[in-house]
C-alpha positions as CSV (number, residue, x, y, z in Angstrom):
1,X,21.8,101.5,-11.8
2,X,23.3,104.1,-14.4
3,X,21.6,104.0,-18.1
4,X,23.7,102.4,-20.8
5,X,23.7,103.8,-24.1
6,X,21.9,100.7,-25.2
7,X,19.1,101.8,-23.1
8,X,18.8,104.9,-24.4
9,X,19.1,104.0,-27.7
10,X,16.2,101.2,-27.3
11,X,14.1,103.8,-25.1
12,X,10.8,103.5,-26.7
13,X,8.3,106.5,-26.0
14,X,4.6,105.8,-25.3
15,X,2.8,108.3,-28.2
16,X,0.1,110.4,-27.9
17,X,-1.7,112.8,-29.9
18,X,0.0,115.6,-31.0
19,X,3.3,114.4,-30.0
20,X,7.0,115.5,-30.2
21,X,8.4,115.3,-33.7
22,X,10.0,111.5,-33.7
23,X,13.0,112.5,-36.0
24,X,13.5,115.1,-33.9
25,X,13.6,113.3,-30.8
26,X,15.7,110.8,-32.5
27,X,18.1,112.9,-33.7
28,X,18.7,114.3,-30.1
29,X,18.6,110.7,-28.5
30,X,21.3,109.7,-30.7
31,X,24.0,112.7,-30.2
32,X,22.7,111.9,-26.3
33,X,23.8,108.5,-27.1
34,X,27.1,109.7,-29.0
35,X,27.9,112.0,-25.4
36,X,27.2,109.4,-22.9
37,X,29.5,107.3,-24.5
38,X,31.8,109.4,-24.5
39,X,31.6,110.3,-21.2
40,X,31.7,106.4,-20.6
41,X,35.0,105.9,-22.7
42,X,36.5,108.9,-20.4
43,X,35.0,107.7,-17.3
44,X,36.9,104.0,-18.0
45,X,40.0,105.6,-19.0
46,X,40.1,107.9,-16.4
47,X,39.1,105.0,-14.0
48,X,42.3,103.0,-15.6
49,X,44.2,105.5,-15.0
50,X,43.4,106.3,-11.6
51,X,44.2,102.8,-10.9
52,X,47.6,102.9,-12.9
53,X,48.4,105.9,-10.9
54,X,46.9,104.1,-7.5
55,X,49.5,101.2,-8.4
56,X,52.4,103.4,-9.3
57,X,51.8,105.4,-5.8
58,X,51.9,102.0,-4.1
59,X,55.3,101.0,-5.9
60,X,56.7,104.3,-4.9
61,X,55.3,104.6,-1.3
62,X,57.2,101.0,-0.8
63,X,60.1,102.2,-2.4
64,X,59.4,105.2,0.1
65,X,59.1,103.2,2.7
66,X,62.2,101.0,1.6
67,X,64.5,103.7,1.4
68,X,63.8,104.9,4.8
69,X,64.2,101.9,6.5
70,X,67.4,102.2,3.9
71,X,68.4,105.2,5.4
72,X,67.8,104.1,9.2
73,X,69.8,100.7,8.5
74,X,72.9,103.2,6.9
75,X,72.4,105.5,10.1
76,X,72.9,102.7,12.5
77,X,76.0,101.8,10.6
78,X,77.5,104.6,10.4
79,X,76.8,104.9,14.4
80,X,78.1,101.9,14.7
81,X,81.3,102.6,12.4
82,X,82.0,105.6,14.3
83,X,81.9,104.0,17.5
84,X,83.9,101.6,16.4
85,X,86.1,104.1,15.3
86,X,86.5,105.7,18.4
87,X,87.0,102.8,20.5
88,X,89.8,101.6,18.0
89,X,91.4,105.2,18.3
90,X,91.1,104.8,22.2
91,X,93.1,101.6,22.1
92,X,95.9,103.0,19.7
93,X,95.8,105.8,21.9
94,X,96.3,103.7,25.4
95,X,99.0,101.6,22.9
96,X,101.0,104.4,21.9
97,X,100.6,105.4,25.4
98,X,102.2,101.7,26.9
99,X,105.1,101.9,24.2
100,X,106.0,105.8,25.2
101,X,106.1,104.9,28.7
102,X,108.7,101.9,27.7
103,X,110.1,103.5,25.6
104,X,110.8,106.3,28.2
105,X,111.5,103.9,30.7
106,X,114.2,102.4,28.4
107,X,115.8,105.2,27.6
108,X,116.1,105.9,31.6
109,X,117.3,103.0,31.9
110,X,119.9,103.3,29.6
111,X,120.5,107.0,30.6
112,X,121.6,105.4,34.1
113,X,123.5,102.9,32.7
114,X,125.8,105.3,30.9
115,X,125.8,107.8,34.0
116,X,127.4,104.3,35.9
117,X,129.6,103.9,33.2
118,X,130.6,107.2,32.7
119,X,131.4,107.3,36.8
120,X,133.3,103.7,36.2
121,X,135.0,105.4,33.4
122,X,136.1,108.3,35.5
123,X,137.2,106.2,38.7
124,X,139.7,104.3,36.1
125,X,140.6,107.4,34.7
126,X,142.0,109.4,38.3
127,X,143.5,105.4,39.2
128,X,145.0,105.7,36.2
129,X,146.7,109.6,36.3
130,X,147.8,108.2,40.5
131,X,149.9,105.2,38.8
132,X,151.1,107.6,36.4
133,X,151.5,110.1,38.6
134,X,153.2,107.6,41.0
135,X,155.3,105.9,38.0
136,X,156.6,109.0,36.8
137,X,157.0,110.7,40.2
138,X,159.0,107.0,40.5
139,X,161.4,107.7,37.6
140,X,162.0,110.9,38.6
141,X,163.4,110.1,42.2
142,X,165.3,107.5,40.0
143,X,166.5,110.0,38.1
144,X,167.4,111.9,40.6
145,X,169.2,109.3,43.0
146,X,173.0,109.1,43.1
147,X,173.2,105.9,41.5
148,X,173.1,107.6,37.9
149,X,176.3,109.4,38.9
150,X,178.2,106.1,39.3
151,X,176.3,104.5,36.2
152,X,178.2,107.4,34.5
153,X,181.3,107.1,36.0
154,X,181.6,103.5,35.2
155,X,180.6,104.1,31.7
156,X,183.0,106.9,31.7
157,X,186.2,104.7,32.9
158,X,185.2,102.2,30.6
159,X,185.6,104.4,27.8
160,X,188.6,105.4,28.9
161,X,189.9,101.7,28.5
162,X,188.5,101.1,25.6
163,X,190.5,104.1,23.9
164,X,193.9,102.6,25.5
């Protein structure tokens, strides 16, 4: 067990003849005294500090220990996030996909509807020009038939009569 100050202060010396000078060893027991608790004083402080520092190491090894498992929950997310991503990009990809196609196949579709029309549209069109064709071809041999020579002489003699 370490000495105390109080025990060296109450240290009591056996005497003998032709001893050390008491004031003298008094004097140096007390500045003993005086250092020891000193180094006492600094040994408690220095003990309370090593166990403010011991508790401040703890608090940050947790918050150590907090922030990676921080970091670990925030990787996993972000894994997760970016998969997630990904799978949503997929999707809009095969979407956009589905709606090209239909709209592709729409537009064919359309495209061979007009082609049809465009071949109904030209069918009417050469029926049409052969009635024409066959209409004015019609008023032609009309025109060209005697029976305009009598229309005219019968309009001519009725002039004629209608002068006299």
């Amino acid at each position: 067990m370490p000495l105390t100050p109080l025990d060296i202060h109450n240290k009591e010396f056996t005497r003998g003849f032709r001893g050390y000078d008491e004031d003298e060893v008094n004097e140096f027991l007390d500045q003993i005294i005086k250092d020891y608790e000193a180094v006492l004083r600094e040994k408690k402080e220095m003990f309370e500090r090593v166990q403010d520092l011991d508790g401040k190491l703890e608090h940050y090894n947790k918050i150590e220990e907090t922030l990676n498992k921080s970091i670990l929950v925030a990787q996993e997310s972000a894994e997760e996030v970016r998969r997630s991503a990904q799978k949503e990009a997929q999707l809009i990809v095969k979407e956009a996909e589905k709606n090209a196609d239909r709209i592709i196949n729409d537009a064919l579709t359309k495209s061979r509807k007009v082609m049809m029309e465009i071949e109904e549209l030209k069918k009417q069109a050469s029926v049409y020009r052969m009635r024409f064709k066959m209409l004015v071809e019609a008023q032609l041999e009309m025109l060209q038939t005697d029976d305009w020579d009598e229309i005219t002489k019968v309009n001519e003699s009725l002039e004629k009569e209608t002068v006299e």
